[in-house]
N, C-alpha and C positions, 0 to 999 in steps of 0.2 A: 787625427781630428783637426780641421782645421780650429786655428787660433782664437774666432770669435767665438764659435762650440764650447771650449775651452771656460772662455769668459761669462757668456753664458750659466751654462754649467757650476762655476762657482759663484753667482750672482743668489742662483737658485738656491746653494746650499749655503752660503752665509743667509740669506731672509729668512730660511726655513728655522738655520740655528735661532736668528735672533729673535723669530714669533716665539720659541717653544721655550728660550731659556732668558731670564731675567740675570743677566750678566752684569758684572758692576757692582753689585747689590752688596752695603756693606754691612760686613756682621763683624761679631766684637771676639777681639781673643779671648784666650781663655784668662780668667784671671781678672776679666772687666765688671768695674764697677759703678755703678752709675752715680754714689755720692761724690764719685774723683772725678768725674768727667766735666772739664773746666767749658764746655760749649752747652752743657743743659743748663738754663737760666732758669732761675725761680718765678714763682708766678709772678703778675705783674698785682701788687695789692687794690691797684682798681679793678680788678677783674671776677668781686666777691659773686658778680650774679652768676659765675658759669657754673654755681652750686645751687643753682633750683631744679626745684624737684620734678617727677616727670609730668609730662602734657598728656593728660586724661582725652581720650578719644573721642569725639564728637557719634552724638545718638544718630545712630544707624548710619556712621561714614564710612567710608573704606581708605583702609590706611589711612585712618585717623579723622576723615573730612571728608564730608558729605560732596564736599566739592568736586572729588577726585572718583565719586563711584560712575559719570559718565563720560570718564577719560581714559583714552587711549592709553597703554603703555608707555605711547613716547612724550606724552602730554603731563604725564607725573613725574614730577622733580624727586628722584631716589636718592637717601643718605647713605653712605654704603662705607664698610667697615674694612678697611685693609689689612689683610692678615689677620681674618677673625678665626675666635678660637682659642688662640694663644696665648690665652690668660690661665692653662691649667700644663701641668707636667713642669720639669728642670731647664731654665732655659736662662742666660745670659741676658736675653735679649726679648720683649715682647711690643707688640703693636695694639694691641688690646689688653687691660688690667682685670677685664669684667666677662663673664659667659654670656653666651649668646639669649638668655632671656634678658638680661640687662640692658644687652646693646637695643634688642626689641621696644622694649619699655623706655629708652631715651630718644628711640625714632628711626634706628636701623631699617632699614626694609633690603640693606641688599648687602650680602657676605661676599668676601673674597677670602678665601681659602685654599692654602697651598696642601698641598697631599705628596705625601712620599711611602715609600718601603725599603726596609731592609735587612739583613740577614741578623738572629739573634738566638746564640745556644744551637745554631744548625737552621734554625727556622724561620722564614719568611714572616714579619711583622709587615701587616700592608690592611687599608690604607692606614696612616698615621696623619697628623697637623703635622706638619714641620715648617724649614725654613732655610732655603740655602739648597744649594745642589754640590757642594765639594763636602764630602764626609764630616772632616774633621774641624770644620766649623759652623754644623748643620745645627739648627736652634730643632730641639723634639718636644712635642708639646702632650698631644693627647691623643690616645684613640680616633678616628672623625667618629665614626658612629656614637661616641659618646658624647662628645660634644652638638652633632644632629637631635639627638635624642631630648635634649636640651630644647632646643628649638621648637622641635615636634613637640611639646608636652606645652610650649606655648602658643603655639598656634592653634594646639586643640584648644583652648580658653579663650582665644579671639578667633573666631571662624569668619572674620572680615577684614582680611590683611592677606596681603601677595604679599611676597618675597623674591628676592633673585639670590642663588647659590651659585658663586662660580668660582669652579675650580678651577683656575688660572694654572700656577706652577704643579707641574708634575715632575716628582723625582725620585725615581727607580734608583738605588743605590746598591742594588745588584746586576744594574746594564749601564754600566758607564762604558764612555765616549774614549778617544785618547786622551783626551785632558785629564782624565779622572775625574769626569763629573756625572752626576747622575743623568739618566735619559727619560723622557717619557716613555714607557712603553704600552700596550699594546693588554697583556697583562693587570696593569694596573689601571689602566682604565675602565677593565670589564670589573676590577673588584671593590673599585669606588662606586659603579654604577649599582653593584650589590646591595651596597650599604645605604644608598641612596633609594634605593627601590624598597629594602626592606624594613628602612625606617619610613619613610612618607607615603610609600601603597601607590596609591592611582594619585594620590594629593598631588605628587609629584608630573612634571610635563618635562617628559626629555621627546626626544626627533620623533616624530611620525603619532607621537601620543597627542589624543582630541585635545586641540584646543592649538596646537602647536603651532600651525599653518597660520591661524590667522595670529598669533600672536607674531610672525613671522613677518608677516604682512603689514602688523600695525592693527589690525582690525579689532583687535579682542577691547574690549572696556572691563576696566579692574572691577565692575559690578556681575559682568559676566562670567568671569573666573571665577570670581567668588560663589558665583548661586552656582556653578557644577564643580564647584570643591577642587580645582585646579589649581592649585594657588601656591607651588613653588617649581617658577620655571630655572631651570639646571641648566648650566654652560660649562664644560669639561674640558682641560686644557685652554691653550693659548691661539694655536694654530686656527684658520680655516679649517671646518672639520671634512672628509672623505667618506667619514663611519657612518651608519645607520642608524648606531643605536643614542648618539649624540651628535649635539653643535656645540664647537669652539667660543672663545669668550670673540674674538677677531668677525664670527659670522654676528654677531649682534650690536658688538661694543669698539664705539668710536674713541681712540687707539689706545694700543698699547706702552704708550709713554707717562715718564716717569721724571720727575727731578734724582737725575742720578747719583749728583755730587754729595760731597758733606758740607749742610748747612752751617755758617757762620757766623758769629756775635760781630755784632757790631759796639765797641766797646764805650763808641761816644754816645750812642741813642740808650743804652742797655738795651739793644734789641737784635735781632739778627738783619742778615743784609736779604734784603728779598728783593733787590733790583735784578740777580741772574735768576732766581725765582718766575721771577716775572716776566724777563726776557724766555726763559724757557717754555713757558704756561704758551706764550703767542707763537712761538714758533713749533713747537712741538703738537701741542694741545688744540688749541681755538684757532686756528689758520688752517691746521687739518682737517678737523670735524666741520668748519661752517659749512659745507655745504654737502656732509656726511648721509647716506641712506639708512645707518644702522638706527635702530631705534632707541638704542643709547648711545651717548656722548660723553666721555668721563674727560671730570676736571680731580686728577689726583694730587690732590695737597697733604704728602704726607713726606717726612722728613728727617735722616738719621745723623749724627757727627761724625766728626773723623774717626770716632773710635768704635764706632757702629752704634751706639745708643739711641732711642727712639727722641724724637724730640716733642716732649708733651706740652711746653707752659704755655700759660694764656696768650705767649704774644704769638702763635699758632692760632689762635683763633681768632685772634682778635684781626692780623693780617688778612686770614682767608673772609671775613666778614666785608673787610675794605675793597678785597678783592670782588667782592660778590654786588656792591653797592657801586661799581665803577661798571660792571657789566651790566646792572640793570640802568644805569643812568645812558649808557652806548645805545641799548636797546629801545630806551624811550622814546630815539629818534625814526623806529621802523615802525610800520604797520603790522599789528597782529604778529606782534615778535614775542616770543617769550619773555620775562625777564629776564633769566640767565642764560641765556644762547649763546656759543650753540650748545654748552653744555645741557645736561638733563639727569646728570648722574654725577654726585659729590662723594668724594672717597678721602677718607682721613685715620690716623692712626687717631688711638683713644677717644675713640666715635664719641661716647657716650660725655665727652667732659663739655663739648662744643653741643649741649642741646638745648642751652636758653637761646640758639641762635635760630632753631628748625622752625618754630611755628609761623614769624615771618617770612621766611622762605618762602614754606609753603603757602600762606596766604598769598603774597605776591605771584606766585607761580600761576594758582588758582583762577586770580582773579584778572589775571592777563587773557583769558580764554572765556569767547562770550556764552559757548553752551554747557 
């Protein structure tokens, strides 16, 4: 085979590793503690308001605001939960504290949920919450269907709310790779899409089901979904999807980047350093997506230590806020620009603690769009 084939060739299967598998990604040994973890700072004691309580939904809005039921999918600014779920089962390590009606009720609309399987007493456990694709330092959280279940029992109570469920990381931990790490397989996608079908019914919109096309498109209005009961669209895996019976997070969501590193205190500000933060956000993130077709754009501000701990305190929010006020001030200067462009999708660990920030958002979001 000639040499460029070659290169080629491995070009193909490193992209392909790196869409399907969240490499990097740090988790805590065993024996980690988060009171010891000398890089989680304490809240910042001005930060008393990120303890109000939840924002009561506007009469007959969708997703909260009346403003949002003649907009497009890619016209609604989505709060989205990283690694949700993962607030029930044995784990070291969580990204969420609170179940998936919490996150709902502080203003969640859109889950990132990783899914795994694996062998136990002879038998296949699948799908599972988990976290991590190397066995021995995999976080195991919940059932998913019990945690959907969750969901679903809230959505029946507010029948004017879309959601997005995507199941980003998959990891088969009975089809490992030569590394020894878990793989997506094939398998486990038909038996997440089980769980997923026979928890949400027709609610649910995965590939070729009504409504899909135009949400594809762009076309659907979240008042539309909503009056044919369509109203949680499903993304499985990482990859561009091939399959029939799903689409990939990659065929709708502008990209798959991540602050990889472990976050660091800054010990003269008491604050962490968020200048390679930041440097990453532009180069990864908002340089990619500006001129992106997917009809989401994720700005993922979420953040672990050296020792894999999740990083929860207000100066997380209070940063991502700064950040969001520097974008809508960029944006002021374009016509008919959104405010936070090109993002359209915010992703954060302990969703729910950063929710005295949502309802300006979404005002600003709203009111940047004249119909």
């Amino acid at each position: 085979m000639p040499v460029y084939l070659v290169l080629v060739a491995c070009l193909l299967v490193v992209r392909a590793t790196q869409s399907h598998h969240r490499r990097g990604v740090i988790l805590p040994s065993r024996g980690y503690d988060r009171t010891r973890d000398p890089d989680l700072l304490p809240d910042d004691k001005s930060a008393d308001f990120l303890a109000s309580e939840r924002v009561e939904s506007e009469i007959d809005g969708c997703n909260g605001y009346v403003g949002y039921c003649n907009k497009r999918v890619s016209q609604v600014l989505w709060i989205g939960a990283h690694n949700a779920l993962s607030d029930d089962g044995f784990a070291l390590q969580r990204n969420q504290f609170v179940d998936g009606a919490a996150l709902l009720d502080a203003g969640i609309r859109y889950f990132d949920i990783d899914t795994c399987a694996y062998a136990h007493d002879g038998k296949r456990i699948a799908p599972m919450v988990c976290h991590g694709y190397e066995w021995w330092k995999a976080q195991l959280y919940q059932p998913t269907s019990r945690g959907l279940h969750i969901i679903k029992a809230w959505l029946d109570v507010h029948p004017r709310e879309v959601i997005f469920l995507n199941f980003g990381d998959i990891a088969d931990f009975m089809a490992l790779d030569d590394s020894h790490q878990a793989t997506p397989t094939r398998q486990l996608h038909h038996e997440l899409l089980a769980v997923v079908r026979s928890v949400f019914g027709t609610m649910a919109v995965l590939r070729g089901d009504p409504w899909d096309r135009q949400i594809n498109l762009d076309e659907a209005r979240i008042k539309d979904l909503i009056a044919a009961n369509r109203r949680v669209i499903v993304n499985v895996d990482k990859a561009e999807s091939d399959m029939l019976a799903f689409w990939g997070q990659d065929d709708r969501v502008c990209n798959d980047a991540w602050y990889a590193e472990s976050l660091h205190v800054d010990v003269w500000r008491l604050d962490y350093d968020w200048t390679p933060v930041l440097d990453n956000i532009e180069e990864n993130m908002r340089n990619p997506c500006a001129n992106s077709s997917r009809i989401l754009r994720k700005l993922e501000f979420a953040f672990y230590t050296a020792l894999g701990g999740t990083v929860d305190s207000s100066h997380v929010g209070a940063a991502l806020a700064k950040y969001m006020e520097r974008l809508k001030a960029r944006n002021q200067t374009k016509m008919h620009s959104p405010p936070y462009a090109p993002f359209n999708l915010v992703l954060t660990d302990h969703s729910d603690k950063w929710r005295a920030y949502y309802s300006e958002w979404h005002a600003n979001q709203i009111n940047s769009f004249d119909d």
